[in-house]
N, C-alpha and C positions, 0 to 999 in steps of 0.2 A: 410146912407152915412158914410165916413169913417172921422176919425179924420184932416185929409190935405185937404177934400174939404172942411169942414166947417172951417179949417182955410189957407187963404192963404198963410200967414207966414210962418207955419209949411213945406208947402212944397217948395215953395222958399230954404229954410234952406236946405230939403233933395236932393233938389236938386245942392245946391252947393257942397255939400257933395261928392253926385256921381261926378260930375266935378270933385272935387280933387281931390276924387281916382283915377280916369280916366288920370289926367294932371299926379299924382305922380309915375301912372305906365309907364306910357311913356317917363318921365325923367329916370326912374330906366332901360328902355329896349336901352332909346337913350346913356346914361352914360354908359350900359355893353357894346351896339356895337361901343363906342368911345375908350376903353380900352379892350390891349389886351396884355396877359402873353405869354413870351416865357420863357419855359421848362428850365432847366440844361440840358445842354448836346445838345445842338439846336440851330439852329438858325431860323427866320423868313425871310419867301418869300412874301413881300407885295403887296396883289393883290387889282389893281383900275378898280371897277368894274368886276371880276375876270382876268381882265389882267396884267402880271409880269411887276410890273414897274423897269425898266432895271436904272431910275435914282437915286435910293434911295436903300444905300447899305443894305444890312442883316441887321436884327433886332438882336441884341443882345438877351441874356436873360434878366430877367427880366421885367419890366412895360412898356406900350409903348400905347400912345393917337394917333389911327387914326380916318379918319373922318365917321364919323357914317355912316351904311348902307353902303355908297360908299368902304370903303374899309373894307377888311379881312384877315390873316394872315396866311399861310401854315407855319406848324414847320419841319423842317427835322433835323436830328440825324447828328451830326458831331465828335461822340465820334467813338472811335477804332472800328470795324465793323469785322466780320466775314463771309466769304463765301468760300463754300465749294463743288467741282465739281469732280467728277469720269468720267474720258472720256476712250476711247478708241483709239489707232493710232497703225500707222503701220511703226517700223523701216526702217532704208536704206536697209537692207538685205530683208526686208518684213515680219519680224516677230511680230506679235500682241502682242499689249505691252498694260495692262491696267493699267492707271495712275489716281493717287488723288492728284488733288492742291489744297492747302488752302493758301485764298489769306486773306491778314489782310488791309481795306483799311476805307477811309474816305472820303465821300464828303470834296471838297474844303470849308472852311466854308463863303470864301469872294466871294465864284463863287454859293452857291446854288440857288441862282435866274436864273442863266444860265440854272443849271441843270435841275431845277423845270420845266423849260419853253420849254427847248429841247429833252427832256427826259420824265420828269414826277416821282412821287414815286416810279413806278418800276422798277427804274433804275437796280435792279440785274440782271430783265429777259430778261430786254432790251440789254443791256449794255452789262454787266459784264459775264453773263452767254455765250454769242457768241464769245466774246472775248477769254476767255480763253479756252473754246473748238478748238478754230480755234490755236489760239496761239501752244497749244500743241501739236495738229497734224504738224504743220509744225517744229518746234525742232525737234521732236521727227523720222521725215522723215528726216534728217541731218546726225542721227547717227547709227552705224550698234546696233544690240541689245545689246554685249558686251560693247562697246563701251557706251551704257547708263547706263553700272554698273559701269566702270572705270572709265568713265569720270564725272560723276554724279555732282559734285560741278558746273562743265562748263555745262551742261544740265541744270541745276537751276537757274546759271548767265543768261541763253539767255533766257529762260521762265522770269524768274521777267522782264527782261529789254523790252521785249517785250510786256508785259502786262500793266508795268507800263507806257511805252510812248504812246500806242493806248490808254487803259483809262483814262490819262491826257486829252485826245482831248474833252472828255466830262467834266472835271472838278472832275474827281477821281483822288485821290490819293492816288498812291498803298505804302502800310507800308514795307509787306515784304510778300514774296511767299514762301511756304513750299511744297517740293513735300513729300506727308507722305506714298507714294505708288506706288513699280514699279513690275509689276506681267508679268509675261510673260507665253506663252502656257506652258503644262506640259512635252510634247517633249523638246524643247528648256531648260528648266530648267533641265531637266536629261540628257540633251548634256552638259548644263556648267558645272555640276557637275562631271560625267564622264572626263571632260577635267583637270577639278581644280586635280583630282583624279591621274589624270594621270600625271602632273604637280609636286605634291608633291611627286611621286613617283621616277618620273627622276633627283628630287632636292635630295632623297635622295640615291637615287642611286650615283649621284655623288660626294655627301661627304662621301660614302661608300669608292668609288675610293683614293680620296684625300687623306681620314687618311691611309689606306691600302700602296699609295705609301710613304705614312713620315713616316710609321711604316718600311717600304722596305729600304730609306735610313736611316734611325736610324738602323737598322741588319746592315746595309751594313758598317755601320760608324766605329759601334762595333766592327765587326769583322776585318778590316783595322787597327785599333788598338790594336785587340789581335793578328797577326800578323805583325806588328812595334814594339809589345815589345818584341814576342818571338825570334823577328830577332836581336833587341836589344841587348838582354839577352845569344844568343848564341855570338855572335857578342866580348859581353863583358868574353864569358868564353873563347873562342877561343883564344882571348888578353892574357889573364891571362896564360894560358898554352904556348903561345910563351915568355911571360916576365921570367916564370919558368925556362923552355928550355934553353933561351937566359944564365939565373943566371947561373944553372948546368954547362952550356960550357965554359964558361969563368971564373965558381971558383969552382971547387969538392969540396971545404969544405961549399959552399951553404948546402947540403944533410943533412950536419953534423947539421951545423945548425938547422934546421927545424925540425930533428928529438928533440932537445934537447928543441925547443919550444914548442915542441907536448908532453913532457913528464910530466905526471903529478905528482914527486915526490915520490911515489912509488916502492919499489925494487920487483922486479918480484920475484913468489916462486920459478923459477925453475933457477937453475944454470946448468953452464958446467962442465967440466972436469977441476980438479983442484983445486975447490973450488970457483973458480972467477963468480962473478956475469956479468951473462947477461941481458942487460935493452934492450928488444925488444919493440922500438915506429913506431907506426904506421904513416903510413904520409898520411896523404888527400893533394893531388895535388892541 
């Protein structure tokens, strides 16, 4: 026989023992499912009996006493979120247009019990994934192909606003939508380029024009005033030979004059007959 049948004490004692362990592990399993952490960056969906209790807002982070067994606590992420889809659509003209949006969004943090409960964790596949597939096929059916390279900012406004106000309906909220990607067939991209090509062609074609004709009136200018001055200029010698004219008729010793203003001092080597000097001055009219 063993030491505990020959004493009954002994196993009394062992016996209380296991009890406590027994009572201490059960306080330790009822204590951790009375107490429940919520994450940074999260909030809690508190489920009674696994169903959303719609009356007890979001658990914050941090500590949080529910009632044991009865209830448990879903965390969901309500920090900045990324998702990111490549679709395919067909412009107003009908040209295949392949597109990437990336949408920056966050569960509502006061609504994720809504979410939890109508939705579920997969909110992206569910939700957000149909959405903006569907979203961008329709924009993108509004505008001819061109028209989605020019007008590209107002292509971006109708996608975010569209996206954002259908995923509000579940409790997302969209941050901001990036389209990082507009590709179109390889036909169509060697028509716009041929076009651009031909564009910068007739642009400069026609500043070819422009300078050519200010280079045409600047000759034209020029030469209107080198004939105003030569008309000027004969204009003023013509004067000058009438005012002469005029002089000579009305005074013969004008003549005399002129010559004796033309003379530069001088006695000529060659004399006449007699001995007497001749002073021949020449006169410029």
């Amino acid at each position: 026989m063993s030491k505990y049948q020959n004493n009954p004490a002994n196993m009394g004692a062992a016996k209380a023992v296991v009890v406590g362990i027994i009572v201490l592990i059960l306080i330790g399993v009822i204590a951790a499912s009375a107490v429940q952490i919520v994450d940074a960056g999260n909030r809690g969906v508190l489920l009674h009996w696994n169903a959303v209790d719609l009356t007890v807002e979001p658990l914050s982070e941090g500590l949080h006493f529910v009632t044991p067994f009865a209830d448990s606590v879903v965390q969901m992420e309500i920090r900045t979120l990324k998702f990111v889809k490549a679709t395919s659509a067909a412009s107003k003209d009908l040209q295949t247009v392949s597109t990437e949006i990336t949408v920056n969004y966050h569960p509502a943090p006061a609504s994720v019990n809504s979410l939890y409960q109508t939705v579920g964790l997969d909110y992206e596949n569910r939700v957000i994934t149909p959405t903006v597939e569907e979203v961008v096929k329709q924009v993108t059916a509004n505008y001819n192909a061109e028209e989605l390279i020019t007008k590209r900012p107002q292509v971006k406004s109708d996608i975010e606003a569209d996206i954002s106000s259908r995923l509000s309906e579940f409790f997302i909220v969209t941050e901001i939508v990036s389209i990082t990607d507009f590709q179109f067939s390889a036909l169509f991209a060697q028509a716009i380029e041929s076009k651009v090509e031909a564009e910068q062609k007739a642009f400069k074609a026609e500043n070819d024009l422009r300078r050519i004709e200010v280079e045409a009136r600047q000759h034209e200018a020029q030469a209107v005033g080198i004939a105003q001055a030569n008309i000027a200029q004969a204009n003023g010698e013509a004067e000058a030979i009438n005012i002469i004219n005029d002089a000579l008729a009305n005074n013969p010793q004008y003549l005399e004059w002129l010559k004796t203003q033309a003379w530069d001092g001088q006695l000529p080597l060659v004399v006449g007959e007699g001995g007497t000097p001749f002073i021949s001055i020449p006169i410029n009219p």
